[in-house]
N, CA, C and O of each residue as an XYZ file, in Angstrom:
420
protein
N       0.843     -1.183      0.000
C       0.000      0.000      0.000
C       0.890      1.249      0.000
O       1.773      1.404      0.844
N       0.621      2.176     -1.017
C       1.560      3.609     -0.756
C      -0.049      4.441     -0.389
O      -1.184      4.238     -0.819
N       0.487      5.386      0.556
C      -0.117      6.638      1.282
C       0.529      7.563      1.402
O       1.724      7.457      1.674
N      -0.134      8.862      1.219
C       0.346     10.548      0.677
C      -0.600     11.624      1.829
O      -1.817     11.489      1.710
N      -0.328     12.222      2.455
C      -0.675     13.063      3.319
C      -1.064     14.210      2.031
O      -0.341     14.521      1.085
N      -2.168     14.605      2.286
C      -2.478     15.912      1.480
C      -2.595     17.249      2.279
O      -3.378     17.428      3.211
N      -1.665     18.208      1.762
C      -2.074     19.733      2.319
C      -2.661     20.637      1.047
O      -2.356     20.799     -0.134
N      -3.798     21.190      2.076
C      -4.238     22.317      1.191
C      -3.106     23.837      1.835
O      -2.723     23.918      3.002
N      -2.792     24.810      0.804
C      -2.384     25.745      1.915
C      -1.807     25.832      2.607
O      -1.524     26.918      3.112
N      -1.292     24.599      3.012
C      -0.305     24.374      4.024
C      -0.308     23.442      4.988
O       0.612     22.836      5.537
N      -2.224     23.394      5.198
C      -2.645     22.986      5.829
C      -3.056     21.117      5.576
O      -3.566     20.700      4.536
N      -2.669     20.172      6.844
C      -3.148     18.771      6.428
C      -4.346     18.914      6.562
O      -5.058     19.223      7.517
N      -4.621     18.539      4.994
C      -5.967     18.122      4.638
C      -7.043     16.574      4.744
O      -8.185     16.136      4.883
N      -5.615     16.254      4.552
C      -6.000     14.652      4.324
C      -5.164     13.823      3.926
O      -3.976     14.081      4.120
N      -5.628     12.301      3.095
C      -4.985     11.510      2.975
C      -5.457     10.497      1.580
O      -6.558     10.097      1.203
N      -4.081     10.316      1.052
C      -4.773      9.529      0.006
C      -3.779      8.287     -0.401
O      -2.560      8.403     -0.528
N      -4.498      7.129     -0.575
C      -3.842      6.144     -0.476
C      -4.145      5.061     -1.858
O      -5.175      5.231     -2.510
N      -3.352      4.166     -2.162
C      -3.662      3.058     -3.158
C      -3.579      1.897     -1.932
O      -2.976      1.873     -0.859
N      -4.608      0.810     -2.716
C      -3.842     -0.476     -2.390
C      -4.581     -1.346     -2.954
O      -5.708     -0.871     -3.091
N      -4.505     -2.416     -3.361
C      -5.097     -3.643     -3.936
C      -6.630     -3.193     -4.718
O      -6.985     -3.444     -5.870
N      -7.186     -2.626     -3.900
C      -8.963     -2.384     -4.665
C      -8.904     -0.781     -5.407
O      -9.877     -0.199     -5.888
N      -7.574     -0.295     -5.352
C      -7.827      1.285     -6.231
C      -7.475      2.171     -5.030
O      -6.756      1.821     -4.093
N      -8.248      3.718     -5.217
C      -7.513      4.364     -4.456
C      -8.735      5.373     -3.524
O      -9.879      5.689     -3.848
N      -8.025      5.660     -2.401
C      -8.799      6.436     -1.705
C      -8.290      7.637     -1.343
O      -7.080      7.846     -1.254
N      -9.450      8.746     -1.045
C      -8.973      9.716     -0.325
C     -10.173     10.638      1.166
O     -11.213     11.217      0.852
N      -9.855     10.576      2.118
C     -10.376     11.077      2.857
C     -10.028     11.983      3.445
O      -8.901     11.859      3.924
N     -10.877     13.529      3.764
C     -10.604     14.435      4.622
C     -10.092     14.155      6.351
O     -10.701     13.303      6.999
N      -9.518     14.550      6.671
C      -8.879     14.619      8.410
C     -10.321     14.996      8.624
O     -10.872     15.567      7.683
N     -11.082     14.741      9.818
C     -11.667     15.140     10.877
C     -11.573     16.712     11.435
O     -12.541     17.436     11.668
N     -10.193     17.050     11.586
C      -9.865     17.925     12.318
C      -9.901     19.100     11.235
O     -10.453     20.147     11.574
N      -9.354     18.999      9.963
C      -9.678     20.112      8.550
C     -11.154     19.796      8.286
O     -11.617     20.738      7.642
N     -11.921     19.025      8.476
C     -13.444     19.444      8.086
C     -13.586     20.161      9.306
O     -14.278     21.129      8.992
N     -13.311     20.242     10.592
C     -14.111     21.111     11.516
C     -13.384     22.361     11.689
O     -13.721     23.079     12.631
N     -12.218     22.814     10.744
C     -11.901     23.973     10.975
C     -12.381     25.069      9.781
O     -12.309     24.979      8.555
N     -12.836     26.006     10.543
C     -13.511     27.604     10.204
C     -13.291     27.773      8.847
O     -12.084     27.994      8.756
N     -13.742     27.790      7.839
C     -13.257     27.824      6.565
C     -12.706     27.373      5.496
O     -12.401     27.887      4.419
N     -12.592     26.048      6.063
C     -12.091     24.958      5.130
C     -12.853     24.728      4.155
O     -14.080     24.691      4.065
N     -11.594     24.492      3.038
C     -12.055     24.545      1.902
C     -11.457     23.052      1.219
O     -10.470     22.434      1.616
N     -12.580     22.596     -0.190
C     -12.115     21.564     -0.541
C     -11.027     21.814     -1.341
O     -10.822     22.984     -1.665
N     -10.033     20.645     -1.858
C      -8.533     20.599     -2.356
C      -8.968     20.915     -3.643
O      -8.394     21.775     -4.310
N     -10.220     20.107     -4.167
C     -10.766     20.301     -5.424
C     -12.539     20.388     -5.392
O     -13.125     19.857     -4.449
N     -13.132     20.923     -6.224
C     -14.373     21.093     -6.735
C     -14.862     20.090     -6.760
O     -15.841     19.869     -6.047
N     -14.241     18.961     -7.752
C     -14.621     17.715     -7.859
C     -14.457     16.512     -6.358
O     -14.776     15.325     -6.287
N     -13.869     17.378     -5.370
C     -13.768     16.447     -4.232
C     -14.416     17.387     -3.386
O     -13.647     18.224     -2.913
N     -15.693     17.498     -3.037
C     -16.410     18.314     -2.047
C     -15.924     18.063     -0.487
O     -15.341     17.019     -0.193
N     -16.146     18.887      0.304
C     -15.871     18.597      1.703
C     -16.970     17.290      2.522
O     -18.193     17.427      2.502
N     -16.437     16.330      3.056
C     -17.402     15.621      3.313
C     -16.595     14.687      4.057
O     -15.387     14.586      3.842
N     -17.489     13.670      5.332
C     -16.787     12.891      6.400
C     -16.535     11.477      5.600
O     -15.607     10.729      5.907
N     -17.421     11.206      4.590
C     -16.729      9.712      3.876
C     -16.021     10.034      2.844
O     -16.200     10.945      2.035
N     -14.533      8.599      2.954
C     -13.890      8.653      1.912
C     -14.351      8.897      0.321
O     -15.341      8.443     -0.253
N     -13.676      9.454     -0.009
C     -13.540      8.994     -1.854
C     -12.935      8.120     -2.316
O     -11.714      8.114     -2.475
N     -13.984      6.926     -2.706
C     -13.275      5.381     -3.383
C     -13.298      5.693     -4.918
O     -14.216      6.315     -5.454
N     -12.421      5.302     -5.442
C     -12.395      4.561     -7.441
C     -11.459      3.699     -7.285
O     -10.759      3.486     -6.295
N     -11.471      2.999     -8.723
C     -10.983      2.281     -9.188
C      -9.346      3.013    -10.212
O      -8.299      2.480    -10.579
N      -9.809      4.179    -10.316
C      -8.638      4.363    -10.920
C      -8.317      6.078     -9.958
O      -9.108      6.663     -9.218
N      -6.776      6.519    -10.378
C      -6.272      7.852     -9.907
C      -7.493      8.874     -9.979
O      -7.985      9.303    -11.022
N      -7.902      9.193     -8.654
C      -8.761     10.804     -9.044
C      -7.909     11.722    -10.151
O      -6.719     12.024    -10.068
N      -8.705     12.027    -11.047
C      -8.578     13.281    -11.904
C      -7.182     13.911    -11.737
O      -6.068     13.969    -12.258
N      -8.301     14.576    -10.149
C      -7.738     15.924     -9.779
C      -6.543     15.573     -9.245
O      -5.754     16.516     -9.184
N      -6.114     14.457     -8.806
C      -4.395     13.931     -8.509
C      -3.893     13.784     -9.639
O      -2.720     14.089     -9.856
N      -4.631     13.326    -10.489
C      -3.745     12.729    -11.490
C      -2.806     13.983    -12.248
O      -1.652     13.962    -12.675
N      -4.017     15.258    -12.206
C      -3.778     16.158    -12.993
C      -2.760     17.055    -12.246
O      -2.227     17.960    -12.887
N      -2.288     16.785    -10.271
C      -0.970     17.472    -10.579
C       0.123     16.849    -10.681
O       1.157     17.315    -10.202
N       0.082     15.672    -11.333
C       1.664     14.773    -11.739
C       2.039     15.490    -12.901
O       1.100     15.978    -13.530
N       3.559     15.735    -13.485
C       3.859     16.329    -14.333
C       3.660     15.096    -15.744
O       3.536     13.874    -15.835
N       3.722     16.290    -16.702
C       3.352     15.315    -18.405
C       4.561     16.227    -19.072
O       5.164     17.271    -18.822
N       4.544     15.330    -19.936
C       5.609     16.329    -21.091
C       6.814     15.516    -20.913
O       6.839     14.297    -20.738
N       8.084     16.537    -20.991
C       9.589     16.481    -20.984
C       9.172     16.281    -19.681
O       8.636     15.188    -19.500
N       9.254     16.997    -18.737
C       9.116     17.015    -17.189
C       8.647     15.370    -16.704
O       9.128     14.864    -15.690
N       8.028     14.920    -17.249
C       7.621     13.564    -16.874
C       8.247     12.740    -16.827
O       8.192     11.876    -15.952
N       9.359     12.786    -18.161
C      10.488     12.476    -19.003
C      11.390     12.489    -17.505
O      11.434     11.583    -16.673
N      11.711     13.106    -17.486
C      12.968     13.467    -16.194
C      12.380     12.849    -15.230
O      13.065     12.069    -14.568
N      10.979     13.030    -14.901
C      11.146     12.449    -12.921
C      11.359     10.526    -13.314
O      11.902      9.818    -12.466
N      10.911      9.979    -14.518
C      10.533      9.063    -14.457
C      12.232      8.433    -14.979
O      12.571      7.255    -14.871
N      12.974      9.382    -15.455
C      14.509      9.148    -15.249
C      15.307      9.002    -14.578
O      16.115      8.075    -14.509
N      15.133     10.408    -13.646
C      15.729     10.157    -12.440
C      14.958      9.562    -11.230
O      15.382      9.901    -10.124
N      14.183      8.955    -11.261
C      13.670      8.876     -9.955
C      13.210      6.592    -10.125
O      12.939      5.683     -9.341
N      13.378      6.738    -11.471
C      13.079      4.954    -12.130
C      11.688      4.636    -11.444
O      11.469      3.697    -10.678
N      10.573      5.833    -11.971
C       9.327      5.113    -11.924
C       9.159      4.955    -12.782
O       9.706      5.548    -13.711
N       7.903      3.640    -12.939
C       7.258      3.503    -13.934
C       6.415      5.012    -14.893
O       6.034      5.708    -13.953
N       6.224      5.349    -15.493
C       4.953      6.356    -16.107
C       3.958      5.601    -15.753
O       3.249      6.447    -15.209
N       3.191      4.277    -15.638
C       2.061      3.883    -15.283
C       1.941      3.589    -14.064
O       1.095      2.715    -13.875
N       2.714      4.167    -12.680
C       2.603      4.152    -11.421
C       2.194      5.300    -11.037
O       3.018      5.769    -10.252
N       1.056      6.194    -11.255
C       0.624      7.456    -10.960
C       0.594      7.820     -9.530
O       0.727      8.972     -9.117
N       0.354      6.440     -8.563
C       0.745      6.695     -7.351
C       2.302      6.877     -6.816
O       2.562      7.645     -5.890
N       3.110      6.245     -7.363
C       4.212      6.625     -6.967
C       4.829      7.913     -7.822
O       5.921      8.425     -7.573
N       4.196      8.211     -8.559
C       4.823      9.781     -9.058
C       4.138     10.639     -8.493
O       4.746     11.708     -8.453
N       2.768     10.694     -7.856
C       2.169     11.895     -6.901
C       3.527     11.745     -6.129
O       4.422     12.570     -6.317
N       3.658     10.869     -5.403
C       3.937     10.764     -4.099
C       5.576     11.488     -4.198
O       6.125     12.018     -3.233
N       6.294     11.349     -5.829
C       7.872     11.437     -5.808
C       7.461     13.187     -6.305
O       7.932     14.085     -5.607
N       6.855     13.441     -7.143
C       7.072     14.850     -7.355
C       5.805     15.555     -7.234
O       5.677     16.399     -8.121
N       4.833     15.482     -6.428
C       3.928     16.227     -5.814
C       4.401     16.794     -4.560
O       3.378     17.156     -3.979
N       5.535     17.094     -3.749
C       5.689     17.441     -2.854
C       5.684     18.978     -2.437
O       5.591     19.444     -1.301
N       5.820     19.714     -3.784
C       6.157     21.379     -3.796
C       5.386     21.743     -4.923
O       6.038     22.443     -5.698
N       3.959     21.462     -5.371
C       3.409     21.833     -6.619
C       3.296     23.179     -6.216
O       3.341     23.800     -5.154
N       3.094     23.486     -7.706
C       2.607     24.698     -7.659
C       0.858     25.204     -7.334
O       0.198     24.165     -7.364
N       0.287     25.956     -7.155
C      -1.198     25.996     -6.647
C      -1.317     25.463     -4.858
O      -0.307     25.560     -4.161
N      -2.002     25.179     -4.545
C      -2.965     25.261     -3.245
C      -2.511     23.477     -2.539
O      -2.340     23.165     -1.360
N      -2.442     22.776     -3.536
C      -2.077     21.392     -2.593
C      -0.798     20.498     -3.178
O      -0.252     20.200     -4.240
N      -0.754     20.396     -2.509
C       0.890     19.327     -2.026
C       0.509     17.846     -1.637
O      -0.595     17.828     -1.093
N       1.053     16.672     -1.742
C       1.243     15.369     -1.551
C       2.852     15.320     -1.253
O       3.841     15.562     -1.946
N       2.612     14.802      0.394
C       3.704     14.333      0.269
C       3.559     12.607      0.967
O       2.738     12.275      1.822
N       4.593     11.706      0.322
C       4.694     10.567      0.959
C       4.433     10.434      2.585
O       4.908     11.264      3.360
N       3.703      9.414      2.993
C       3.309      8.980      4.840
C       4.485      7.319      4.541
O       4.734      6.749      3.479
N       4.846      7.068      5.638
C       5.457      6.295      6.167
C       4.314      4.940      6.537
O       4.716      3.936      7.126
């Protein structure tokens, strides 16, 4: 199983994980009950049950890099391109915009 701590802002948002049945992501408890929280994405509303699929949410998928850039992490770093979880997890750590993934232990 790989798992990715999500910050919005700065802030831990949550958590999103693969393992055997696809992938999940659920809000912290503690970021749904704080004053203004906002969702990471549109397509992921604020809410106390996980988000299950079968394949990468979208909205993760869409901050892994494409292009040349893809080219390189998947060079230097010897992921697969069809491990979308392990490339959130290797170069989602400093995106640009509002949320970050970084690898959980």
């Amino acid at each position: 199983m790989k798992a990715g701590r999500v910050y919005h802002k700065g802030v831990a948002a949550g958590t999103i994980r693969e393992d055997e049945n696809g992938f999940v992501f659920a809000y912290d408890a503690e970021y749904l009950a704080r004053e203004g929280a906002q969702p990471v994405s549109l397509t992921l509303p604020l809410r106390e049950e996980p988000y299950v699929s079968n394949v990468m949410f979208p909205f993760f998928d869409g901050l892994i890099p494409e292009g040349w850039l893809l080219d390189v992490a998947v060079e230097s770093w010897k992921i697969n391109p069809r491990d979308r979880m392990g490339l959130l997890l290797t170069c989602c750590k400093d995106c640009i915009g509002a949320v970050s993934v970084e690898p959980m232990e």
